[in-house]
C-alpha positions in Angstrom: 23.8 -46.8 -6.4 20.1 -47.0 -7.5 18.9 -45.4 -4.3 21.4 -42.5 -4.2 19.7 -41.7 -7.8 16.9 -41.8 -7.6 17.3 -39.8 -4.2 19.2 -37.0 -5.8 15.7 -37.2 -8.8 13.2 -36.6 -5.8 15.2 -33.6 -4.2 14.8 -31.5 -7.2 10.9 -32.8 -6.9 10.6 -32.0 -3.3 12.6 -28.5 -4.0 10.0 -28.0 -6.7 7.0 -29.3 -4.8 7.7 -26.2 -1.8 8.5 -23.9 -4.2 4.8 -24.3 -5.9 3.3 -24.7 -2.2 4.9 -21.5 -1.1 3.9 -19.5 -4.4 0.6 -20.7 -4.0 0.5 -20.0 -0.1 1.4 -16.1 -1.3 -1.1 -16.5 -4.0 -3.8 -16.8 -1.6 -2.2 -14.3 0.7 -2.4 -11.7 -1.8 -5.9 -12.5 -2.9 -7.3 -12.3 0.8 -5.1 -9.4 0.7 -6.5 -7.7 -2.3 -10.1 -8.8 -0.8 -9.4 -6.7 2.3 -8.1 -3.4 0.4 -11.2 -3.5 -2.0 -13.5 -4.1 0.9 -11.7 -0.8 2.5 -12.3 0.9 -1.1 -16.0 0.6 -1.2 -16.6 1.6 2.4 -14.2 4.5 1.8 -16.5 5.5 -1.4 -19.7 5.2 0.9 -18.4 7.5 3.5 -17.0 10.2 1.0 -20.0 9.8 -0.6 -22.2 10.6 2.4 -19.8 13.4 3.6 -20.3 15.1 0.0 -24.3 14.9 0.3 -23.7 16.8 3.7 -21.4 19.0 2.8 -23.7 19.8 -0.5 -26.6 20.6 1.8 -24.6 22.7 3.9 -23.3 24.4 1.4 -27.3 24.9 0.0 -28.1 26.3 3.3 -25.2 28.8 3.7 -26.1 29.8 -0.1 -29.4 30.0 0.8 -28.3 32.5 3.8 -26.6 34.3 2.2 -29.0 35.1 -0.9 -31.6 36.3 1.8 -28.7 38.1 3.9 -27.8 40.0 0.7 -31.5 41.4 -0.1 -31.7 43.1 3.5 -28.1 42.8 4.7 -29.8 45.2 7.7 -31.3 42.8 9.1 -28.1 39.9 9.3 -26.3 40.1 12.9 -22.8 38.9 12.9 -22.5 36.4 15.8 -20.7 38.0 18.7 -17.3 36.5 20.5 -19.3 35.2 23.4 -22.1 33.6 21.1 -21.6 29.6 20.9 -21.6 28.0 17.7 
């Protein structure tokens, strides 16, 4: 009778033991997890970053164009259809 109780005490321990092994297994899943995305974040920031320095100096250089093209618009040639870009 002893055994069967103290059996039916350790289940409950056992049962509780997994359950705090498996939250802390997803616990550590999530934090890799979380890890990962802000890794992804930062690199995303550096290329958007980069890509808005370029664009910014295109955009400079078509402004820039443009200013000049407007002072003697004579002198701009449109591009023709067989003209590669």
């Amino acid at each position: 009778m002893l055994l069967a109780k103290s059996t039916k005490k350790t289940r409950p321990v056992q049962k509780l033991d997994l359950l705090c092994i498996a939250h802390e297994l997803e616990r550590e899943k999530l934090i890799a997890e979380n890890c990962k995305v802000k890794e992804e974040l930062a690199q995303t920031q550096v290329a958007l970053h980069n890509e808005r320095n370029i664009n910014s100096g295109h955009l400079k250089s078509i402004f820039e164009l443009l200013s000049k093209g407007s002072s003697s618009s004579s002198s701009f040639v449109p591009p023709s259809d067989s003209t590669p870009i």
